[in-house]
N, C-alpha and C positions, 0 to 999 in steps of 0.2 A: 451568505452565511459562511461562517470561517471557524473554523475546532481545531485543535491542538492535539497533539500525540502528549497523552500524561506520561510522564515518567516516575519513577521511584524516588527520583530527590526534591519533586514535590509534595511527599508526602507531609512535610511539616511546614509547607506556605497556607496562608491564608486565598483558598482558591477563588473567593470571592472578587478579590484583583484583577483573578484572570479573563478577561475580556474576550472568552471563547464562548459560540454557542455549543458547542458539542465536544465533546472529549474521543479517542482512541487511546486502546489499551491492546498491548500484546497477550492472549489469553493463558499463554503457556504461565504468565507469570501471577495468576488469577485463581487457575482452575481449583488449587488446596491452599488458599489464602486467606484468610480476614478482609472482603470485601465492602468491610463499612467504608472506605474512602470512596469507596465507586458510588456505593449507594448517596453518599451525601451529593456529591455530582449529580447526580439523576434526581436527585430531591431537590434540588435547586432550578429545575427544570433545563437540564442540557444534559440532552443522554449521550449514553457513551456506545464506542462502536467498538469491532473486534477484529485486530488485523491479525494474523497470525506468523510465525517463523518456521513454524515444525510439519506440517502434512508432506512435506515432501511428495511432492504433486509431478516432479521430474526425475525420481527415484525410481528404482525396481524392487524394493523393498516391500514387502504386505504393509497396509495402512495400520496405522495403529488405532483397533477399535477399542480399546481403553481408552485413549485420550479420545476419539471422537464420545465417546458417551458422556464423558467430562465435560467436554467440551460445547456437548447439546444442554446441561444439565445448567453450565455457566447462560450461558443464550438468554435460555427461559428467563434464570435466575434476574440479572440484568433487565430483561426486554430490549435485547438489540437487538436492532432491523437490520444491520449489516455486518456479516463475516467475510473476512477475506484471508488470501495468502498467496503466495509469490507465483508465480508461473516459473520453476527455478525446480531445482534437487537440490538439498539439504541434508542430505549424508544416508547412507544406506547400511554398512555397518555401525555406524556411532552416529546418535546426532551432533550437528557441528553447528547448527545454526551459523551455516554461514549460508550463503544463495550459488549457486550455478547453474551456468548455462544450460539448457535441453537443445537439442540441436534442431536447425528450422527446419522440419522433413514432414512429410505428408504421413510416416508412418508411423513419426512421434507426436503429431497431433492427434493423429489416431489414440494412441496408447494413453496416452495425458488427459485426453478425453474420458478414457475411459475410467482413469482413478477418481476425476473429478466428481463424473456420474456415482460412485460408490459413493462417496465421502457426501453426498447431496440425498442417498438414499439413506443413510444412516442418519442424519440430522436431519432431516425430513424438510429442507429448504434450500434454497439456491442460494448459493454461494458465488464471491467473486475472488477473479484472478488479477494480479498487479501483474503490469510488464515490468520485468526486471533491469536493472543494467546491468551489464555485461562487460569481461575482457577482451573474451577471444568467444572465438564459437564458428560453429560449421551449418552446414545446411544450404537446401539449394532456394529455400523460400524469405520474400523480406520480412522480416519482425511482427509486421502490423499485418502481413498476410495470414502466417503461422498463428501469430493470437487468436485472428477474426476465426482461423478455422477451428481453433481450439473451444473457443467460447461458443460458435453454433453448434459444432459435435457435442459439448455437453451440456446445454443450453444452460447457459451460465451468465453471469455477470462481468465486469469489467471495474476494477480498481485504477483508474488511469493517472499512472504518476508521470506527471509533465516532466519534471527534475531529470527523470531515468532516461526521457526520453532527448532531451537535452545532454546530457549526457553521454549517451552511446554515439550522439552525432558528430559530438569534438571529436570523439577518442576515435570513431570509426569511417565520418562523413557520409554515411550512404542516405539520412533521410532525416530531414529537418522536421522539428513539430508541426509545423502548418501541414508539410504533406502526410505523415504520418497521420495526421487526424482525420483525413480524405477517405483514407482508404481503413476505418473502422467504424463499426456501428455504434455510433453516440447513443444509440436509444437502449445501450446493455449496459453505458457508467453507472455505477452507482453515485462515486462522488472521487472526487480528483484529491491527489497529492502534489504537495511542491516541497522543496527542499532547497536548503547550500550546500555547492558541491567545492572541491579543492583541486588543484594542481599537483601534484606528487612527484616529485621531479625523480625519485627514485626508480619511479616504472615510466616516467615522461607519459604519462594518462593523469585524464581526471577523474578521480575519485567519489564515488558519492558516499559522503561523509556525513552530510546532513549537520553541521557545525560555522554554516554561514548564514548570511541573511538573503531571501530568495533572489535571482535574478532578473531584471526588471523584464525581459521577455518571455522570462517563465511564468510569471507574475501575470501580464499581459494576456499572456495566451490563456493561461487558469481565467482570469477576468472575463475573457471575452465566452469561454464558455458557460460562466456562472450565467451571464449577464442573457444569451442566446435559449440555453437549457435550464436555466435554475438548478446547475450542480453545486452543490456544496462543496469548499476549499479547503481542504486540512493543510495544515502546518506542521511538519517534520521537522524536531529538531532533537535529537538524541546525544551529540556529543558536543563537548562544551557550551554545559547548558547557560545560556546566558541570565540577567533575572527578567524580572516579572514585567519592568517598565520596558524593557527591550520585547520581550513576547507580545506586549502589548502593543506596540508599536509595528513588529510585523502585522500581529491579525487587522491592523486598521488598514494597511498596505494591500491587503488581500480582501476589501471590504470597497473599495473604491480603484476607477482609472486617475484620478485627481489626486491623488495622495503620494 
């Protein structure tokens, strides 16, 4: 099964092209919207899922129970089975919607743990956490330790973006996706992300841009877990959206090893 993150400049394609079974939607941009495009999605039989940008889940900031009541209100509305949002801070005086690192510590697991449990207690359902990519960051625990403890302290789910994790391994080297996947509980995924990432010769890192076409060992690895667990593969593509034959053309890539 392979879904697509909709964006906004598909609002005027014929989504009928698009050769996804499921859609994702960021809900910030939903919650006080005209939702008939979501609903024809769903009426076409491929529902749509909800990843989020804003809980700030690595913040010190009170949660915002405004947007969570919104936010539970949207759910219903929908009927989607899956919410997520970043394992990251996302700004604490101002939202910035942008992602940061929380640092890998026993006592920020703890803490993160604990917004998670609110934010689960107000929408009255379990929710999952994406591992994020990262620049820099501190901490005495590895990545995949830090999440597993974060996700059993608030018995949570797991959004597992292979890309991210791909990603931090160029730019950092400490832990390749096959072992990264050892050492976490597959039976908390919900359903996997993958992405294009870029070279930036500006910060000499890789960037996740999500503006290329997957990489065949991210690809791979997403496969071999569809193929093991029957997880479900979204495809991330948010900046330079390509068209429809090209979209279509990844979700077949993410549909088969043979392709």
């Amino acid at each position: 099964m392979a879904g697509l993150g909709y964006r906004r400049e598909m609002s005027d394609w014929d989504m009928s092209r698009i050769d996804a079974d499921f859609f994702e939607v960021v809900p910030e941009n939903w919650t006080r919207r005209d939702r008939a495009p979501l609903h024809r999605l769903i009426a076409s039989g491929r529902p749509v899922q909800l990843h989020g940008v804003s809980l700030n889940l690595g913040g010190t900031s009170p949660l915002n129970s405004g947007f969570l009541y919104e936010l539970r209100e949207l759910i219903d509305d929908l009927g989607a089975e899956h919410y997520s949002d970043h394992l990251a801070a996302s700004g604490d005086a101002h939202q910035l919607y942008d992602l940061f690192p929380i640092p890998f510590t026993e006592a920020e697991a703890t803490r993160v743990a604990d917004r998670i449990r609110a934010v689960q207690d107000v929408l009255g359902r379990r929710i999952a956490i994406e591992n994020s990519t990262w620049y820099t960051n501190i901490g005495d625990m590895p990545e995949p330790d830090f999440l597993s403890a974060v996700v059993e302290r608030a018995d949570c789910g797991i959004l597992l973006d292979i890309n991210n994790i791909a990603v931090n391994f160029k730019n950092h080297g400490l832990m390749d996706v096959p072992e990264f996947l050892t050492r976490i509980d597959l039976s908390r995924v919900t359903y996997l992300h993958v992405a294009g990432h870029e070279f930036d010769d500006r910060f000499g890192l890789y960037v996740d841009t999500h503006s290329q076409p997957v990489e065949s060992d991210t690809r791979r690895a997403a496969l071999d877990l569809h193929q093991r667990r029957g997880l479900p593969i979204l495809l991330e593509w948010d900046n330079d959206l390509p068209d429809a034959e090209t979209l279509n053309r990844e979700l077949t890539c993410l549909r088969s090893m043979t392709t």
